[in-house]
N, C-alpha and C positions, 0 to 999 in steps of 0.2 A: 820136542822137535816136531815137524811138520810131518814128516815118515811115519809117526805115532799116531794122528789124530785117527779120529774113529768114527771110521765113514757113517753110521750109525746118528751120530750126533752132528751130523755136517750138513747146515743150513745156509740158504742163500733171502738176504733180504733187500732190498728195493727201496735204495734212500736217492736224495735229488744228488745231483754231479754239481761237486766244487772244487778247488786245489787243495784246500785246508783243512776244512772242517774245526778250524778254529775261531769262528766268530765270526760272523758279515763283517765284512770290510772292503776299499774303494779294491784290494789287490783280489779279494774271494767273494765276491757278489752271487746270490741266485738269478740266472738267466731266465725270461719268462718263455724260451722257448725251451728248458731243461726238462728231462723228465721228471720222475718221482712222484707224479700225484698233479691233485688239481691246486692245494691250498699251496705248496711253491709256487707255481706259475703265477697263481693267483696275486701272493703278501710278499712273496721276492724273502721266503724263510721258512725255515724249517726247523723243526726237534734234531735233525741231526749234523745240521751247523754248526753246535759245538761239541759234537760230538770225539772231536781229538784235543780235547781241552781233558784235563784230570783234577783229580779233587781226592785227596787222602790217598794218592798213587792207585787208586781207580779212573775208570773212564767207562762212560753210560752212556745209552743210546735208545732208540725204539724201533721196534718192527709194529709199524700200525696198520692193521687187518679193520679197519674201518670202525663206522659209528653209528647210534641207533639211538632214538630215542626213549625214556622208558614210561612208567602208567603215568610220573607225576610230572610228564613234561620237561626231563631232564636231559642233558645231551650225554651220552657215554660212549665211553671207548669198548668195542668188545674184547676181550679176552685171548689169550692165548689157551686151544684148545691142546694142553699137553698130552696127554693123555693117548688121545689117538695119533699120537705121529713115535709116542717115545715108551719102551717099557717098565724102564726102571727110575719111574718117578710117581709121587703120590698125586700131580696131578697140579699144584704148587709151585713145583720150581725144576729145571733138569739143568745139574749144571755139567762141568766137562763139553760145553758143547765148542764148535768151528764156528763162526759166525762169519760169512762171506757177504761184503757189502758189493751190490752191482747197481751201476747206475748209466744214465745214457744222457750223452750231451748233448747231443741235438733233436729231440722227440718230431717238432716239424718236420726231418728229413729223413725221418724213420732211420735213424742211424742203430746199430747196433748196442746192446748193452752188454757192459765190459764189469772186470771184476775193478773193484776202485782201492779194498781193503780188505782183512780179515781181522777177527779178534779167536784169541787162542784161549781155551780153555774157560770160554764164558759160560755164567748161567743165564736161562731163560725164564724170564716169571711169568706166573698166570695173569696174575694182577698187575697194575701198574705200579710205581712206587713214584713217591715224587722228592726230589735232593733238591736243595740250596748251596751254592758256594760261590765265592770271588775268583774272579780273574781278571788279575791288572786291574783291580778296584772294580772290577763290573760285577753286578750282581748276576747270575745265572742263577736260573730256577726253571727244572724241566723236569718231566713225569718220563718213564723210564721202563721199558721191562727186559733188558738186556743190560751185563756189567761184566768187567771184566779187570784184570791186573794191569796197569797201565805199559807196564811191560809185554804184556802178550797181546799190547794193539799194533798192527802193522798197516800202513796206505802207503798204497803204490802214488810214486811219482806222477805228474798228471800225463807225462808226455811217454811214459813208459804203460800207459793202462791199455793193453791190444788183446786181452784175452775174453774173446766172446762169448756170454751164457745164451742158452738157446732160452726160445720164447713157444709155448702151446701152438699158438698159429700158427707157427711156420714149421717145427719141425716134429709137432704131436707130441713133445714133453719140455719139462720147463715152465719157464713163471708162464701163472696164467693172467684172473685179474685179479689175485690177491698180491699182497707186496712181500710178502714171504712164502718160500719154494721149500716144502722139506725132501725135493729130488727121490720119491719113491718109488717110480716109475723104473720098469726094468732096464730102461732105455738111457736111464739116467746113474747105472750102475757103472760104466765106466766113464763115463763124465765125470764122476766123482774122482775115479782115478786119477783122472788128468789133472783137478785141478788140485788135489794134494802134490802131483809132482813139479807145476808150476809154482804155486807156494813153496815148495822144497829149493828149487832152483832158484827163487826173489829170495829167500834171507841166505842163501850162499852169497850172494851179491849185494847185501842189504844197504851199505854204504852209498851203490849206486845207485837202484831203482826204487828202496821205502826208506821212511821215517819211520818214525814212531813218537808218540806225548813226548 
């Protein structure tokens, strides 16, 4: 249950704003004024477009902390530094964690970024990992370092998402310019509260304001 999770392993990461997050489609488009990065705006897509699509009752996703070239001219992703955000993990992998998706639908109008979804009980990889599988004959194939129980995915309804995460600039803690927040900051210790009790309060009412896969 959401009263259990553990503030400890409670991450916030920074994917674009859709309805679905089950495939591009005419009803779940990337907007080019949506936030989430430059390459949405950019290709009108993203890694976490199908992100509420499942595959062997899992569901995968990515927090991407950017990219970098290496000696032989190659593009790479970098890594999730576990290590320094978590204790009890070898560095590899931390699982048990909250994974809190927040995104912002209008980034032109400097609108606010809302919480969109969470995943309950996910692990977080160092490395990427990349999975194949069909849906409704479509091939997907995405690189990944977040997974989770297709059951323990939750998205708020689009027109039910009003719960504001703070942002560095404006309020001295909160996402800064990485895409993932591990809310360390002391400022950030009952914000975490809050939004385990908001979570708490969306699957009391799950029927009306989340899905799930």
């Amino acid at each position: 249950m959401s009263n259990n999770i553990d503030k400890s392993k409670l991450v916030y990461v920074n994917i674009v704003w859709m309805k679905y997050y089950r495939g591009l489609s005419k009803k779940d488009e990337i907007s080019p004024k949506t936030g989430g990065g430059s390459h949405p705006q950019e290709h009108l897509d993203a890694i976490e477009a199908t992100m509420n699509l499942k595959s062997n009752n899992k569901v995968y996703n990515t927090a991407f902390v950017g990219g970098y070239t290496d000696s032989f001219g190659d593009n790479k992703w970098k890594k999730l530094n576990l290590k320094d955000h978590f204790e009890d993990t070898d560095g590899e992998k931390v699982e048990d964690c909250t994974v809190v998706w927040v995104a912002q639908k209008n980034q032109n109008k400097q609108e606010p970024h809302y919480i969109v979804g969470w995943w309950e009980n996910a692990t977080l990889l160092r490395y990427y990992k990349r999975i194949k599988f069909y849906s409704n004959s479509n091939l997907i194939s995405k690189d990944y370092n977040i997974f989770t129980d297709a059951e323990r995915a939750y998205l708020i309804k689009e027109k039910f998402r009003d719960f504001e995460v703070p942002r560095q600039r404006d309020l001295g803690y909160g996402f800064g310019q990485s895409n993932i927040w591990y809310a360390e900051e002391e400022q950030a210790k009952q914000f975490k509260k809050k939004t385990i009790n908001y979570i708490s309060e969306l699957k009391e009412n799950k029927r009306l304001k989340i899905t799930q896969p």
